[in-house]
Residue, then its C-alpha position, 0 to 999 in steps of 0.5 A: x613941897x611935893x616937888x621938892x620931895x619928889x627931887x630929893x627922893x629921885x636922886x637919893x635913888x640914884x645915889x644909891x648905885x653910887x656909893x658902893x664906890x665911896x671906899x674905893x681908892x684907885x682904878x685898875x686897868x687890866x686886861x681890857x677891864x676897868x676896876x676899882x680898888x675896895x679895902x675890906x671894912x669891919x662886918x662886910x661880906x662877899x654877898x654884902x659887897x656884891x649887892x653894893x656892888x650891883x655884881x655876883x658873887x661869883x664875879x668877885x671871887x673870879x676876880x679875887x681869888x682865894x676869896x671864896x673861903x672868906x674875906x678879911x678886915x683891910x684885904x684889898x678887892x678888885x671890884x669890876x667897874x666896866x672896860x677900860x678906855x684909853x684916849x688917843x689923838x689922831x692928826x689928820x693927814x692929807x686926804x683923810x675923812x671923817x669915814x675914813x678915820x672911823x673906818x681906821x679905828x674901828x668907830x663911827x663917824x657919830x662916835x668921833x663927833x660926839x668926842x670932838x664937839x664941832x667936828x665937821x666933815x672939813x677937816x685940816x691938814x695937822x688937825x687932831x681928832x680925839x677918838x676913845x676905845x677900850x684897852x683891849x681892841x686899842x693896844x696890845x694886852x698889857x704885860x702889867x697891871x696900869x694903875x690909875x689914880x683917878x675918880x671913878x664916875x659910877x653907872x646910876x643904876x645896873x641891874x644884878x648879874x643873875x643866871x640868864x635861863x628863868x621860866x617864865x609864863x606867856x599870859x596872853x597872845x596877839x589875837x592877829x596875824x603874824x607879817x612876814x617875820x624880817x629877823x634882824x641882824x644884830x650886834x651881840x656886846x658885853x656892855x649897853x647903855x640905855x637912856x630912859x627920857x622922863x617928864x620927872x620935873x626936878x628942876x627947881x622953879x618949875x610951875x605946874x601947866x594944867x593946861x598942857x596935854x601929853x599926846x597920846x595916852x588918851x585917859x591922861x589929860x593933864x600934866x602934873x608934876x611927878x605923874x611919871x614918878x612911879x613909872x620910873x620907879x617901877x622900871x628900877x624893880x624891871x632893871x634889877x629883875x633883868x636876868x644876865x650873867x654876862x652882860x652888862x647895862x648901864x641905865x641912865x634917866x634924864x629929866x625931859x618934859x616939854x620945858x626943857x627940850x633946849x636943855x635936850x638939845x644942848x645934850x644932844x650937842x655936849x654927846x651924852x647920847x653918843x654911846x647909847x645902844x637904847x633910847x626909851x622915850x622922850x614922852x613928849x611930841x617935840x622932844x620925841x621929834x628931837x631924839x628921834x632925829x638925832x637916833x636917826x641920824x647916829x643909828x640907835x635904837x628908839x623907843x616911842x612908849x605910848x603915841x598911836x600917831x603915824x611916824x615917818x622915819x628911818x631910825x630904828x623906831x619901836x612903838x610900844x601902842x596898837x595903832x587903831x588899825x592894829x586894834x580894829x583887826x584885833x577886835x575884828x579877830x575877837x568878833x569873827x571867833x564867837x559870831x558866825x553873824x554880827x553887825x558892827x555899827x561903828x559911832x561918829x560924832x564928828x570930833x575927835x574920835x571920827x579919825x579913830x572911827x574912820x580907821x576903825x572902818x576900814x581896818x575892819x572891813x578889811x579883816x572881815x572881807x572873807x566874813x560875809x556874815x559879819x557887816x560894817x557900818x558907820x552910823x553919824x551919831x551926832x546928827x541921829x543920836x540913839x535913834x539912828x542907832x537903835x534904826x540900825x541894829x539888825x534884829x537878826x544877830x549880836x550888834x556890836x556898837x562901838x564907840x568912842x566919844x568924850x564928854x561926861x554929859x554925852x556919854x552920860x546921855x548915851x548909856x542911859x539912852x541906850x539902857x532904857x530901849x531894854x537891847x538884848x543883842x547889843x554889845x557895847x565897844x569902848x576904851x577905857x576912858x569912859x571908866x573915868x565918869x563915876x557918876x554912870x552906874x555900873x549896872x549900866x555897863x553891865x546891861x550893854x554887856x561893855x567891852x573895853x579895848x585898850x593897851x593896858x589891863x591889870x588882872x588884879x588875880x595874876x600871881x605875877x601882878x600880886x608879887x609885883x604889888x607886894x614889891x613896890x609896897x616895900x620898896x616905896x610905900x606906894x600903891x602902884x597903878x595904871x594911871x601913874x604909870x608903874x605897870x606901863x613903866x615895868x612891863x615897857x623896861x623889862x620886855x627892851x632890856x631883854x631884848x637887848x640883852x638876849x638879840x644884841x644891838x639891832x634887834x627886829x621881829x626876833x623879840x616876838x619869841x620872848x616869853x615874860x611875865x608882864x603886868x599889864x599888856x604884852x609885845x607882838x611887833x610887826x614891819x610897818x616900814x624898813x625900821x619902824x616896828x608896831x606893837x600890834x596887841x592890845x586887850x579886849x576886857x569886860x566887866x564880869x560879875x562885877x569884876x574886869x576880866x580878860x574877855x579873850x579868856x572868859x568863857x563865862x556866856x555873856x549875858x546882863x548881870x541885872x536884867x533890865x526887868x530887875x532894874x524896874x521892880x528897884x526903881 
């Protein structure tokens, strides 16, 4: 039932951009700019229709003029639905290519691909070869008006036209240092189209799979239908918050999950990319690969959401998690700040986390190379346990023991092991999963003085976090959280779209001087490979009278909230 709900919900969304269109009657092509023709109705404005509209008020009165005195019942309006296209046919001659064609009409070799479904580089003599552009750079601007009596496909969603300059408040900054600062050459347009890739799960007859998992977010373990609900639902309150006059984006969501990566493919091959300047996701492994591929191939750009994986690729790739490099040299930064000596004894118990450990190890001993105070060492927990670690603490300084494992029972084990050897210079560094086992007391957290070092933090206090609650309350009547993906979602489509916007098709290491108000992380990239771009912030946060608080910004001294003598006099 959930999933039917769900499917009626998400395109009566997208329906919504669409039915401002519903009164129009003709298409207008003038001047390079493709519009549709509204008969004014009884009780409409200008604010009304520029709303249904998705436009400003002053675009419709810079297109209608006479108007900005009022509008009148049957008046026809000229409402601004895009460039115009026309649709040539070229014949091949002898000696032409593919490159040589794209070069003659100003395209590329993947546009005329994408338009000519099974169009391979041996072309024949007479052949003809569909190429589309736009009214104004394909023929001369026309002396009158060409009315065109056809439907017209409106964009699922568009954001508003607002004033481009807004104030806005950096609230946090990557604690690393800056690479080398490669600025990219970019391609400045008027209209872009973005794709986000979602696991939504509309098509109908489709089960659940608890056994699937998602690849990287490590908290979130199983798939179930509609998890990504709220993260697409939020990037809709972050398109309409895009601020830009001038520029227009065309966003568009598909449905892609691990079911239907063939259906993906049969996209790929139908051209429903081909114009693309932003691809946001896939979530899943196999499709990612897919997209990745064929961004590669036809040069746009890519967002990976939320894998830490190594990627090897020449597609302009951005990826929007701190590897466990990046996160060591962030905690490395953390511990060098506040300790002039400390000892990080780094936990491996031979699962899953050893990798995590192992890069943990060496990123930090790297970082910490010119910091002879502060030691590394890796400490086998699985075959000492407690002991090996309490054997390892030096007495001397602050022991920032770190790890990772999983498990209820061992991490239980652990922290109540931990807790009863009474440590006062121990510190200890997790990520937030194991804030997913209940069952161990706060307190406990609280004694070891826990750190937590993750992608994503919501400070609940941020006026921006609150106002961002408010207005998903409203919009949907939901609470929006971490765990489905409303902050990740916001924060991931806000922060592309600006770039987009402001830096152009292209964009590199320029996108390090925005400065927006996100929710729940925020964007420092660094050149890992010629078009690879690694996000390298994440946060550091610790629980503070009984609070998660910032631990970058909290001065507070950080000492047990319940004193370990307390806890025995209660017990």
């Amino acid at each position: 039932m959930m999933k039917k709900i769900a499917f009626v919900f998400l395109f009566c969304i997208l329906g919504l951009a669409a039915a401002g269109y519903s009164q129009a009657k003709d298409t207008l092509v003038e001047n390079g700019c493709k519009y549709v023709m509204h008969d004014v109705q009884k009780g409409q404005t200008l604010y009304g229709l520029a709303k249904q509209y998705r436009l400003t008020v002053e675009r419709l009165v810079e297109d209608n003029p006479g108007t900005e005195n009022g509008i009148r019942i049957g008046q026809q309006l000229k409402i601004y639905a895009g460039q115009a296209e026309v649709v040539q046919k070229h014949v091949v001659s002898k000696g032409e290519s593919l490159y040589k064609i794209s070069k003659m009409y100003g395209v590329t070799v993947a546009q005329l691909t994408a338009w000519n479904p099974g169009l391979t580089e041996r072309l024949d003599i007479g052949q003809e070869i569909i190429v589309r552009k736009s009214v104004a750079t394909v023929a001369p601007k026309p002396q009158q008006p060409v009315v065109r009596r056809e439907p017209v496909t409106a964009q699922p969603v568009e954001p508003e036209r607002v004033p481009q300059a807004e104030t806005v408040v950096e609230k946090t900054e990557s604690h690393v240092d800056d690479t080398k600062q490669v600025i990219s050459v970019a391609e400045r347009k008027q209209v872009y189209n973005v794709f986000l890739l979602l696991p939504l799960y509309t098509q109908e007859g489709l089960q659940e799979d608890d056994g699937q998992k998602v690849e990287t977010l490590e908290a979130y373990e199983r798939i179930k239908s509609f998890d990504f609900i709220q993260f697409y639902e939020a990037a809709m309150l972050a398109v309409e918050d895009i601020a830009a006059q001038d520029v227009k984006v065309n966003f568009y969501v598909k449905d892609v999950n691990e079911r239907n990566n063939a259906e993906l493919g049969r996209w790929i091959a139908e051209g429903v990319f081909a114009d693309a300047d932003l691809i946001i996701g896939p979530f899943f492994r196999e499709n990612f690969r897919t997209m990745l591929s064929y961004a590669q191939n036809h040069h746009i750009m890519i967002i990976n959401p939320f894998t830490v994986a190594p990627v090897e690729t020449s597609a302009q790739l951005f990826r929007t998690m701190a590897t466990f490099g990046h996160q060591a040299v962030n905690l490395a930064e953390y511990i060098r700040q506040r300790y002039s000596k400390a000892q990080v004894l780094l936990l491996n118990n031979g699962g899953s986390d050893s990798r995590r450990i192992s890069v943990y190890h060496s990123s930090m001993m790297k970082a910490l190379q010119d910091n002879p105070g502060i030691s590394v060492k890796e400490v086998n927990y699985k075959s000492g346990g407690v002991a090996a670690v309490q054997a390892s603490l030096n007495p001397t300084c602050e022991n920032f023991v770190v790890a990772f494992f999983d498990g209820e029972i061992t991490v239980t084990h652990f922290i109540q092991s931990m807790n009863r050897k009474e440590l006062d210079n121990v510190t200890l560094v997790t990520s937030s999963d194991w804030r997913k086992y209940d069952k161990i007391e706060t307190e406990y957290y609280s004694r070891l003085k826990t750190h937590y070092i993750d992608q994503f933090f919501v400070d609940y206090s941020d006026p921006e976090v609150i106002r961002f609650i408010d207005r998903f309350r409203e919009r949907y009547n939901l609470e929006p959280t971490l765990d489905h993906f409303a902050f990740q979602g916001y924060d991931i489509t806000r922060f592309f779209l600006t770039a987009l916007i402001k830096y152009g098709n292209g964009f590199g290491l320029e996108v390090n001087d925005l400065k927006l108000p996100l929710l729940c992380t925020q964007f420092h990239y660094v050149q890992s490979a010629p078009q690879t771009f690694e996000n390298s912030f994440c946060h550091i946060y610790r629980l503070s009278n009984y609070k998660y608080v910032n631990a970058w910004q909290d001065d507070e001294e950080v000492t047990p909230t319940i004193s370990p003598a307390k806890n025995k006099k209660r017990r």
